[in-house]
VOLUMMAR-35453 format. One record per residue: z, y, x of N, C-alpha, C, O, CB in turn. Coordinates in steps of 0.001 Angstrom, whole numbers, padded with zeros to 6 digits, always signed. Glycine has a CB too. Layout:
<recs>
ZYXZYXZYXZYXZYX
...
</recs>
This chain:
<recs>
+007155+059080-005210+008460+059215-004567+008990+060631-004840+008137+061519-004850+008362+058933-003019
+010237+060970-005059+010873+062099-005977+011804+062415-004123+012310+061699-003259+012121+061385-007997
+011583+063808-004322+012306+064262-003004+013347+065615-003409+013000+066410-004282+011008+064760-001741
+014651+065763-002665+014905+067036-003012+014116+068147-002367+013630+067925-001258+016178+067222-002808
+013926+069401-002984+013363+070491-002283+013383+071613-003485+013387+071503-004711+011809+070118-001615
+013398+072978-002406+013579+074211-003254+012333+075348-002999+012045+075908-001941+015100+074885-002858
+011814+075466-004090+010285+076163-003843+010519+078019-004351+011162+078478-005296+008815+075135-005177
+009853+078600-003475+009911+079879-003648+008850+079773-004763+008385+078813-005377+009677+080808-002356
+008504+081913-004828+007288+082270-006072+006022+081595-005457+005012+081387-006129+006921+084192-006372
+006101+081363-004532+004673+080740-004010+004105+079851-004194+002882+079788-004322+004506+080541-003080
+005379+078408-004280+005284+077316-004788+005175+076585-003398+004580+075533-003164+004189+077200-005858
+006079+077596-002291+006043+076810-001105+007338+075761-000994+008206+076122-001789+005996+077828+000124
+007723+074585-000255+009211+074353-000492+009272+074994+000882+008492+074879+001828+009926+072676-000805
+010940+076043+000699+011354+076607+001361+012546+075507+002089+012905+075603+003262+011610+077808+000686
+012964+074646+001286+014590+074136+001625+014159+072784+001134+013498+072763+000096+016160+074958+000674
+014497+071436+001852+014282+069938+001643+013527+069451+002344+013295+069831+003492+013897+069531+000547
+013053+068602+001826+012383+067220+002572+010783+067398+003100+010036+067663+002158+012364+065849+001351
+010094+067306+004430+008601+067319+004415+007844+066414+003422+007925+065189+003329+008148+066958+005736
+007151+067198+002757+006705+066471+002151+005642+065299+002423+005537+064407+001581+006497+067139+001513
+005161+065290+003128+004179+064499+004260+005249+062953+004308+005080+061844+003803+004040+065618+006254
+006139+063413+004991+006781+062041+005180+007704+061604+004129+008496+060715+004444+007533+061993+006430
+007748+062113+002827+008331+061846+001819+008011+060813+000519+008646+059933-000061+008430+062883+001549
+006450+061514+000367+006081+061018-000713+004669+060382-000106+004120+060073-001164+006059+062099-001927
+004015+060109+000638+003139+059402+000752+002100+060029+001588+000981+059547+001761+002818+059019-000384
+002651+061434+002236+001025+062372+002251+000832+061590+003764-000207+061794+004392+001040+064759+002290
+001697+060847+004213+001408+060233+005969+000867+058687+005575+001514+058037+004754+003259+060099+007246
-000157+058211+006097-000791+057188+005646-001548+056352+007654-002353+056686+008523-002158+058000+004162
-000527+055146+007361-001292+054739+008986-001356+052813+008459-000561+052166+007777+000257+055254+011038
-002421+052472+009017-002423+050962+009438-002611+050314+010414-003539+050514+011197-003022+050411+008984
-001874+049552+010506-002055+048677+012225-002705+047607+012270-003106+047575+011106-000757+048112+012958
-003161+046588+012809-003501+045243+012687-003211+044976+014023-003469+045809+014892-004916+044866+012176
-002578+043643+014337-002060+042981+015220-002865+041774+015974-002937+040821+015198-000999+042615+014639
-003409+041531+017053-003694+040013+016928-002815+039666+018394-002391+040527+019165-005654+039518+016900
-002695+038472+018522-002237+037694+019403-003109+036587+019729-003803+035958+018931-001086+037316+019036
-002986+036369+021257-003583+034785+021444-002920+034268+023034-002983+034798+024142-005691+034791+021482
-002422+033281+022661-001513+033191+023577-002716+031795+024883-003666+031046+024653+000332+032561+022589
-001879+032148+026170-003202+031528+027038-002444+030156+027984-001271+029792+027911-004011+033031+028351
-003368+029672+028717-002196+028953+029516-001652+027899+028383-000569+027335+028534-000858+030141+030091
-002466+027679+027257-001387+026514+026320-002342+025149+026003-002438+024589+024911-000789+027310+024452
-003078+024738+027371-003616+023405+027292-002806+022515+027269-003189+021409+026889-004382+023084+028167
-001577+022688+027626-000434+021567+027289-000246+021158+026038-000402+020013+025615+000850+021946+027625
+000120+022186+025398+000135+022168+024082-001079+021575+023256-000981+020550+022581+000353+023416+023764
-002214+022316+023379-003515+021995+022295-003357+020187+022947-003274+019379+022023-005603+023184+022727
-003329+019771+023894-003752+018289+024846-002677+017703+023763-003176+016940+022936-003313+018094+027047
-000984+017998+023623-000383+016977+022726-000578+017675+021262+000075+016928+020533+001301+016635+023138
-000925+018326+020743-001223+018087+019509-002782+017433+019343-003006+017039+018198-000996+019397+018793
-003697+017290+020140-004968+016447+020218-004298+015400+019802-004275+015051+018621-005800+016255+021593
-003491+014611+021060-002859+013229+020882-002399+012529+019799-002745+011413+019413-001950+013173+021478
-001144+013697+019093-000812+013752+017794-001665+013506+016482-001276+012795+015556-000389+014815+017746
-002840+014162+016513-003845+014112+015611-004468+012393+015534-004547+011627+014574-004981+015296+016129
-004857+012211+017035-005620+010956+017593-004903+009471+016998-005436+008449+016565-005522+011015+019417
-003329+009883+017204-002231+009011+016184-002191+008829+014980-002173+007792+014316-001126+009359+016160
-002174+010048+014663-002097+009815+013176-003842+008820+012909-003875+007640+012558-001937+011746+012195
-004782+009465+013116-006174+008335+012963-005979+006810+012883-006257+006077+011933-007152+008434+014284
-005326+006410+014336-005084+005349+014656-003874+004732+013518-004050+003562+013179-004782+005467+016113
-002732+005423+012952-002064+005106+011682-002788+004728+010976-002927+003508+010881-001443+005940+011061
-003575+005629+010162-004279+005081+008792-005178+003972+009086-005322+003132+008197-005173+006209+008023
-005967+003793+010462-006816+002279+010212-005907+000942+010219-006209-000161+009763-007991+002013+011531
-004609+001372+010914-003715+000469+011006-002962+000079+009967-002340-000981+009893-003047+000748+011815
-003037+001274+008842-002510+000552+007771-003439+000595+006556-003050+000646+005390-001170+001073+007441
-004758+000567+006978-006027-000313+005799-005527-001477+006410-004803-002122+005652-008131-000075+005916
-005675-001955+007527-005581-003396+008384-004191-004006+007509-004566-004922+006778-005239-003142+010478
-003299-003852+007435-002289-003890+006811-002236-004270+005533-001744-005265+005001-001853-002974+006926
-002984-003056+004980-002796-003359+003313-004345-004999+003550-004427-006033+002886-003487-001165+001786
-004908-004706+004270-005866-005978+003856-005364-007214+003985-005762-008256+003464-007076-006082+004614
-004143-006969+004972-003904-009032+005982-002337-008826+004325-001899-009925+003986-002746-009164+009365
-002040-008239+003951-001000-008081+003023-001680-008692+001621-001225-009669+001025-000502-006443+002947
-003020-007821+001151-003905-008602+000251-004138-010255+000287-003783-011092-000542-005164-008011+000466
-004737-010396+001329-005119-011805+002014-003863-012600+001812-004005-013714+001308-005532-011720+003719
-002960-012301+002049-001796-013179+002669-001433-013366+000677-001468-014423+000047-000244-012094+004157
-001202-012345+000274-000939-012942-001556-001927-013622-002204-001689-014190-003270-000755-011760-002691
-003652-013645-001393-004018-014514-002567-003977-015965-001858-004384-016996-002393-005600-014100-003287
-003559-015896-000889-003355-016800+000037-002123-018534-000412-002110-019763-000488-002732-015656+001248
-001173-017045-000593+000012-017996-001629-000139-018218-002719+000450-019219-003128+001236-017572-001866
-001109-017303-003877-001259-017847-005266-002227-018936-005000-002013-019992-005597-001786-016761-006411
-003403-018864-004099-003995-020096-003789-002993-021219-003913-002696-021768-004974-004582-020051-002438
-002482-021516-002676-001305-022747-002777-000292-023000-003974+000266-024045-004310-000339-022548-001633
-000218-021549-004590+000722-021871-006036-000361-022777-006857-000142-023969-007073+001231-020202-007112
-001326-022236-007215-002367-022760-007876-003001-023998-007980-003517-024554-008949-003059-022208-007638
-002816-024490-006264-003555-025724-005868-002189-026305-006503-002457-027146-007362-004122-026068-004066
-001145-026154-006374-000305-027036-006657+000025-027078-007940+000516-028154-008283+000646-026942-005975
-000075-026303-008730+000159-026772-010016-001344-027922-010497-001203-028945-011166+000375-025226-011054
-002567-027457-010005-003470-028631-010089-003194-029686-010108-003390-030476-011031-004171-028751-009383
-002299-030042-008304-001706-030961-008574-000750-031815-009061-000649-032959-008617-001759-031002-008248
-000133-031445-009809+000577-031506-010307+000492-032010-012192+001306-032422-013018+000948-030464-009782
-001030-031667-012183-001400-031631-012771-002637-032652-013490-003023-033035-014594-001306-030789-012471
-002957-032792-011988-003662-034505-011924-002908-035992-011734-003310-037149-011851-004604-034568-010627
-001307-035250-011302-000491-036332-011028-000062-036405-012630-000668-037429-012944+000762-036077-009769
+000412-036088-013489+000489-035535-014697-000328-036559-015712+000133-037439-016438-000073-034047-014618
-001831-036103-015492-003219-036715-016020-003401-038575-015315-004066-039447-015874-004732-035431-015262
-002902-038689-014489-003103-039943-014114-001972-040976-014406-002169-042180-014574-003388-039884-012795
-000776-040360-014445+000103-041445-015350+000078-041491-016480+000789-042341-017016+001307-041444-015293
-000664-040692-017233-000719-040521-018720-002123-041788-019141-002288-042574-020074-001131-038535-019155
-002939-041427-017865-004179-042852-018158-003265-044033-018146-003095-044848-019053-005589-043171-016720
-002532-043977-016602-001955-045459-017037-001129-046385-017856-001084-047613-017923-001601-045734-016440
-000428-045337-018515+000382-045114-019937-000334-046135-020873-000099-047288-021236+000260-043399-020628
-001387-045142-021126-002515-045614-022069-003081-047251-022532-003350-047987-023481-003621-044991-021435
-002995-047106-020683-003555-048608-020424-002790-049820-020869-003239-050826-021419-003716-048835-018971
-001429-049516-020497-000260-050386-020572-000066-049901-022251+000520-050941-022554+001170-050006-019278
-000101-049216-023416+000151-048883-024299-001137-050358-025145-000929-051319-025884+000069-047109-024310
-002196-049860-024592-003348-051156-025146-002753-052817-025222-002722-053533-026223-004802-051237-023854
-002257-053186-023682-001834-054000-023286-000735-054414-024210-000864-055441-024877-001655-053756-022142
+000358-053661-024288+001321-053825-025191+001318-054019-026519+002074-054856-027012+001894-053067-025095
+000337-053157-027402-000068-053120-028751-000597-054874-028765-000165-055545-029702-001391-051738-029085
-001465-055535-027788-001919-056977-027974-000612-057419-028090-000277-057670-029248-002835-057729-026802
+000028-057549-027436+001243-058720-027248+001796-058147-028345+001436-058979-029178+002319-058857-025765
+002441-057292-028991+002623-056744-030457+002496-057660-031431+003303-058367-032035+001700-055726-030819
+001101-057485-031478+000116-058021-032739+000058-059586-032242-000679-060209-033005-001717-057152-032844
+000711-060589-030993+000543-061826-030458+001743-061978-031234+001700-063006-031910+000406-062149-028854
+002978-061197-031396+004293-061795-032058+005247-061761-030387+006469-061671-030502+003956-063801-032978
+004676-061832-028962+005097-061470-027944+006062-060665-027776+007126-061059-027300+004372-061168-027463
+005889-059589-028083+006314-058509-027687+006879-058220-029048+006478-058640-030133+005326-057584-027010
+008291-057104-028676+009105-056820-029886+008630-055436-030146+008335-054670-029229+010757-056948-029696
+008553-055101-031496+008277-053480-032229+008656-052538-031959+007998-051523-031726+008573-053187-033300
+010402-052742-031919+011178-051864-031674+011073-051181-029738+011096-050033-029293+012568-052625-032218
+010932-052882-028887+010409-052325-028093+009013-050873-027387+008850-049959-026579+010425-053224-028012
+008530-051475-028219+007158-051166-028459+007123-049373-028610+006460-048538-027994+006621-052075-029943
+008146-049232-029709+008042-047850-030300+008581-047143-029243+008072-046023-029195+008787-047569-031684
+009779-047418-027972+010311-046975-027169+009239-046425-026116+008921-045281-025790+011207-047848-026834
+008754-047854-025661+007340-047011-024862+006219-046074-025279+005514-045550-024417+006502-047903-024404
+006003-045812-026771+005371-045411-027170+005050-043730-027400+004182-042888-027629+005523-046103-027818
+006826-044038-027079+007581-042204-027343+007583-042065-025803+008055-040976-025477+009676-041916-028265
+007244-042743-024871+007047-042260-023740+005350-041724-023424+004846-040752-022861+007587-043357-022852
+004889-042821-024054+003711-041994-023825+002878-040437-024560+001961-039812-024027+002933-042980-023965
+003513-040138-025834+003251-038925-026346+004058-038208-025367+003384-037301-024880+003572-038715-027846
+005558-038273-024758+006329-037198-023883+005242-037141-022945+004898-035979-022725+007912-037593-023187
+004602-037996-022331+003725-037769-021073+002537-037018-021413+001936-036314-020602+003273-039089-020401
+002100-037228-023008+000814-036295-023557+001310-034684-023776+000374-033893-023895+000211-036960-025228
+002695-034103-023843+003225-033020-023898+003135-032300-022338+002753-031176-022010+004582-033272-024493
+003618-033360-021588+003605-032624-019939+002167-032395-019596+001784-031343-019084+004302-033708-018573
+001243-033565-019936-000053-032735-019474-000315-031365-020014-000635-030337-019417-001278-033482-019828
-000125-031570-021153-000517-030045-022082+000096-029120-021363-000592-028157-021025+000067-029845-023754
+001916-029174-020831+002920-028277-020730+002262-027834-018902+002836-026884-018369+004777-029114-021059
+001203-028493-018143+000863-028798-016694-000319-027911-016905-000565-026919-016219+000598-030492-016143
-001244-028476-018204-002467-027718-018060-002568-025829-018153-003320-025021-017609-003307-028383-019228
-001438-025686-019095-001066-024012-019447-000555-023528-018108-000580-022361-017718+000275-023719-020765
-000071-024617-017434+000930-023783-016431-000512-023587-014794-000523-022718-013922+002961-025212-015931
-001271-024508-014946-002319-024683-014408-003526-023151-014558-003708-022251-013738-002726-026079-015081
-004034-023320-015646-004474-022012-016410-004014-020637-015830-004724-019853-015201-003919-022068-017860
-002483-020461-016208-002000-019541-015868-002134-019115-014615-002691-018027-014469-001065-019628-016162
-001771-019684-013681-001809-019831-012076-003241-019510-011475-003385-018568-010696-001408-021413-011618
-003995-020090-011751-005765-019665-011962-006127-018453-012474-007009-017710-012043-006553-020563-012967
-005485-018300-013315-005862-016317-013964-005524-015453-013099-006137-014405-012895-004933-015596-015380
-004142-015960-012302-003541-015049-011421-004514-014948-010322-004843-013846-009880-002141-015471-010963
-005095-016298-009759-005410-015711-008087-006694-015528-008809-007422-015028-007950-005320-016862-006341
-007390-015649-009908-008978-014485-010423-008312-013069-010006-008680-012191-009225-009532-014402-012704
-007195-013204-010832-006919-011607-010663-006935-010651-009420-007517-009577-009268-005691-011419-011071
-006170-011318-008629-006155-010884-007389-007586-011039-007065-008118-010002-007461-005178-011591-006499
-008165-011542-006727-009552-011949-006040-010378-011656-006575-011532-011915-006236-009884-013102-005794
-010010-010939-007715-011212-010180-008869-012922-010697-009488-014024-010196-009710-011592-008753-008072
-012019-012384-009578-013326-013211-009919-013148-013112-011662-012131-013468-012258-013305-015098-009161
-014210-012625-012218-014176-012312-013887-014599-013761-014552-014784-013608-015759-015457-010926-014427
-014805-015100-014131-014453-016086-014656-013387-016069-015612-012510-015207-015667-014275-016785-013822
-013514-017147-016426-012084-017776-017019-012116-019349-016943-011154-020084-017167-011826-017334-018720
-013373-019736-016593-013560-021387-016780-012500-022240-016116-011961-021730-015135-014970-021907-016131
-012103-023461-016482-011078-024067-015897-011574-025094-014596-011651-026279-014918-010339-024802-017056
-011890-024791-013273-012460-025139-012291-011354-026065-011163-010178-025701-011176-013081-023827-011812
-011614-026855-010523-010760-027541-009681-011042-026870-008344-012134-026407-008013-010986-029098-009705
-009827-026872-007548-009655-025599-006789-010109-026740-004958-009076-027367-004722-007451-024644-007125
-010699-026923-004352-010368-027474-003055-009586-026806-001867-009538-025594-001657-011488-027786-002581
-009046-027684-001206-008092-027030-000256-008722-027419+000721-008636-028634+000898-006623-027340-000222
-009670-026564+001836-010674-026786+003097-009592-026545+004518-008629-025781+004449-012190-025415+003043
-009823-027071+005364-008922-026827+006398-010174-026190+007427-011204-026785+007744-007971-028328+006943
-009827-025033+007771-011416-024492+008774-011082-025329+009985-009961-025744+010282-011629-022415+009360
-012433-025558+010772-012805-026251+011948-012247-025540+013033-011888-026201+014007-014243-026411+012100
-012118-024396+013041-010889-023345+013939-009988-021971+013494-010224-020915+012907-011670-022700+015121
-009103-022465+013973-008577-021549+013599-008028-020461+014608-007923-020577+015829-007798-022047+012882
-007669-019262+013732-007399-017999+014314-006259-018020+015204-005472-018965+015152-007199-017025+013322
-006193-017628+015538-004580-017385+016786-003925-016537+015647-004365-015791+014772-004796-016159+018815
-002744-016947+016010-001219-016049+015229-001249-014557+015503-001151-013565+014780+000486-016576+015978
-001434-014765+016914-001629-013479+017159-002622-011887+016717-002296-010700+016714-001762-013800+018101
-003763-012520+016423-004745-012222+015552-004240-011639+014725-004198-010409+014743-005423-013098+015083
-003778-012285+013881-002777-011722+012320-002076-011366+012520-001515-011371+011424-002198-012350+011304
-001192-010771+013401-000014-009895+013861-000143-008622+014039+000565-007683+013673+000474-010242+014966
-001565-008687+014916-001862-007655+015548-001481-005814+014937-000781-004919+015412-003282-008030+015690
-002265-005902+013816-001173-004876+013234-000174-004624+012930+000213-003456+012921-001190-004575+012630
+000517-005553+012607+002003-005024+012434+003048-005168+013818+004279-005138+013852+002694-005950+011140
+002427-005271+014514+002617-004869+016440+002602-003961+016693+003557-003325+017138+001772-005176+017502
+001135-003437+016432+000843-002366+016515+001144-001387+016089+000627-000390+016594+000203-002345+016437
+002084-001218+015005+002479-000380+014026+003740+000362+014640+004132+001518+014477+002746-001167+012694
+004193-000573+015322+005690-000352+016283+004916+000358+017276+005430+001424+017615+006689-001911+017012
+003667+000021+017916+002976+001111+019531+002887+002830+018632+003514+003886+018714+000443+000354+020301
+001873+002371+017906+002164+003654+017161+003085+004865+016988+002954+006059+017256+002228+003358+016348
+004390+003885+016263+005248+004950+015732+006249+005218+017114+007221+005954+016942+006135+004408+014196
+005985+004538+018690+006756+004873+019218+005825+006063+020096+006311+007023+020693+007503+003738+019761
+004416+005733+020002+003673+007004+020685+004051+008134+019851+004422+009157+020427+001979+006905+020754
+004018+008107+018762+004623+009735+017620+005972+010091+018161+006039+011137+018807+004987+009377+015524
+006995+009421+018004+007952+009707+018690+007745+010580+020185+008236+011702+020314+008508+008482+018793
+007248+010161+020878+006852+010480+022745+005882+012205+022369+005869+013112+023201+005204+008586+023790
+005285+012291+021214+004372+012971+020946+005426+014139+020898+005892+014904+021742+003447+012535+019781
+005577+013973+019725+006722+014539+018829+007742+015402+019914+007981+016606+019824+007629+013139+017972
+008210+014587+020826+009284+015213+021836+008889+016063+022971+009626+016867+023541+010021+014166+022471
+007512+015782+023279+006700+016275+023971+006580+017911+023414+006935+018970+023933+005483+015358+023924
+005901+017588+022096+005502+018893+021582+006408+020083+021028+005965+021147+020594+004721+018591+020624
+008341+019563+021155+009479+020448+021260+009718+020892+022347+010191+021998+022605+010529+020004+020904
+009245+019621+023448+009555+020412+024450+008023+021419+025308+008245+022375+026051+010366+019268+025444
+007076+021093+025093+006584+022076+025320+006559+023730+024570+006273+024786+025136+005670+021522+025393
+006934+023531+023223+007300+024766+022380+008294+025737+023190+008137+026957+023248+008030+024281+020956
+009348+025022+023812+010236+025975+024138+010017+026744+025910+010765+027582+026413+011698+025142+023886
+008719+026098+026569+007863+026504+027573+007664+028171+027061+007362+028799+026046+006388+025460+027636
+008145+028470+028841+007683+029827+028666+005980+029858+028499+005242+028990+028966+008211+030710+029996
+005564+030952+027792+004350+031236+027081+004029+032417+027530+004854+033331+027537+004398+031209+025652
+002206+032629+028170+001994+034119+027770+000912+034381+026974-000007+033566+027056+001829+034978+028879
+000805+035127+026370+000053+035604+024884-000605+036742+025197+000136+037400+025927+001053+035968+023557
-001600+037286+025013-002295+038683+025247-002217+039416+023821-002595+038671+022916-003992+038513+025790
-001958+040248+023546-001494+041203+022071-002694+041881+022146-003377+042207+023117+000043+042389+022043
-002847+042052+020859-003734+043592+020876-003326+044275+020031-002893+043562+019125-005225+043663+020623
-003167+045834+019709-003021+046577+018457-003996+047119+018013-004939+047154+018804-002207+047457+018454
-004235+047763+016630-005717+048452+016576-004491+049139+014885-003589+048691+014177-007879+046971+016375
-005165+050198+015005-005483+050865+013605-005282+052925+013211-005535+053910+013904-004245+049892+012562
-004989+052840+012468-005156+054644+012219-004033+055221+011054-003595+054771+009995-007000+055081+011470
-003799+056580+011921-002561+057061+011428-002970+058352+010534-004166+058484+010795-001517+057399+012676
-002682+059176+009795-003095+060318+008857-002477+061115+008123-003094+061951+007463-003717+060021+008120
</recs>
């Protein structure tokens, strides 16, 4: 630090600034602490606050799980139904078949007309296209709920639809996302609590400490 000043033969400064408090020769540090008392109100709702937030995150594993469940739940039923759909598909195509045999006799009896013949005939290859067009769509639908359900199969398996011997209450499966509303209205209550205790008069005990030179 650059100060004005005017120095005799001595090399005293006669005229300007102390030099002490100019350029650095005064040297002090303080350290401060505080701790303020009387604030069990406070520490009690930020406990609460903390205790909430806990109760959030199990509430929304619970969540993301009945959310999991509930999609493979519906690709299940997508799935079962393209099966079926798929056996309904496969079973008029047998009876096709059957009646295609039947018909080819009376054909070859002079019975039955050719031209007829060829009409039903183009019905039954259209019905050999929908199985094919049932089985891909079948397949597909099956890869999906592996996926989800993270079964590393690929085999083409028939799916059963079990009805359990009891079932859960609605309520059961709600329960978290009920709960999700108790939650976010205790944060709220928290939350308002802990502005208004902030603006509570407070007393704090100070201390100073340090050295001057």
């Amino acid at each position: 630090m650059l100060y004005p000043s005017i120095l005799n033969r001595q090399g005293e400064a006669v005229v300007g600034y102390d030099q002490a408090i100019t350029n650095g020769g005064n040297y002090a540090t303080v350290a401060q602490a505080s701790k303020p008392v009387f604030n069990r109100a406070l520490l009690a709702n930020d406990y609460r606050i903390l205790g909430n937030q806990g109760q959030v995150l199990r509430n929304n594993r619970q969540l993301s799980a009945l959310d999991l469940r509930r999609t493979v739940t519906d690709q299940f039923l997508t799935a079962y139904a393209a099966q079926l759909q798929l056996d309904f598909a496969r079973g008029l195509l047998t009876q096709l078949r059957q009646q295609d045999r039947q018909l080819r006799q009376l054909v070859e009896a002079g019975i039955f007309k050719q031209t007829q013949y060829l009409s039903f005939y183009l019905s039954v290859r259209t019905q050999e296209v929908t199985v094919d067009q049932n089985r891909l769509a079948y397949r597909r639908e099956l890869g999906t709920l592996r996926a989800l359900a993270g079964v590393a199969d690929t085999a083409l398996v028939t799916l059963e639809f079990l009805i359990p011997p009891t079932r859960r209450p609605l309520a059961g499966l709600l329960a978290p996302a009920q709960r999700w509303y108790t939650l976010d209205s205790q944060r709220n209550l928290f939350d308002r609590r802990a502005v208004d205790t902030y603006y509570l008069p407070r007393v704090s005990v100070v201390a100073d400490a340090g050295i001057t030179s």
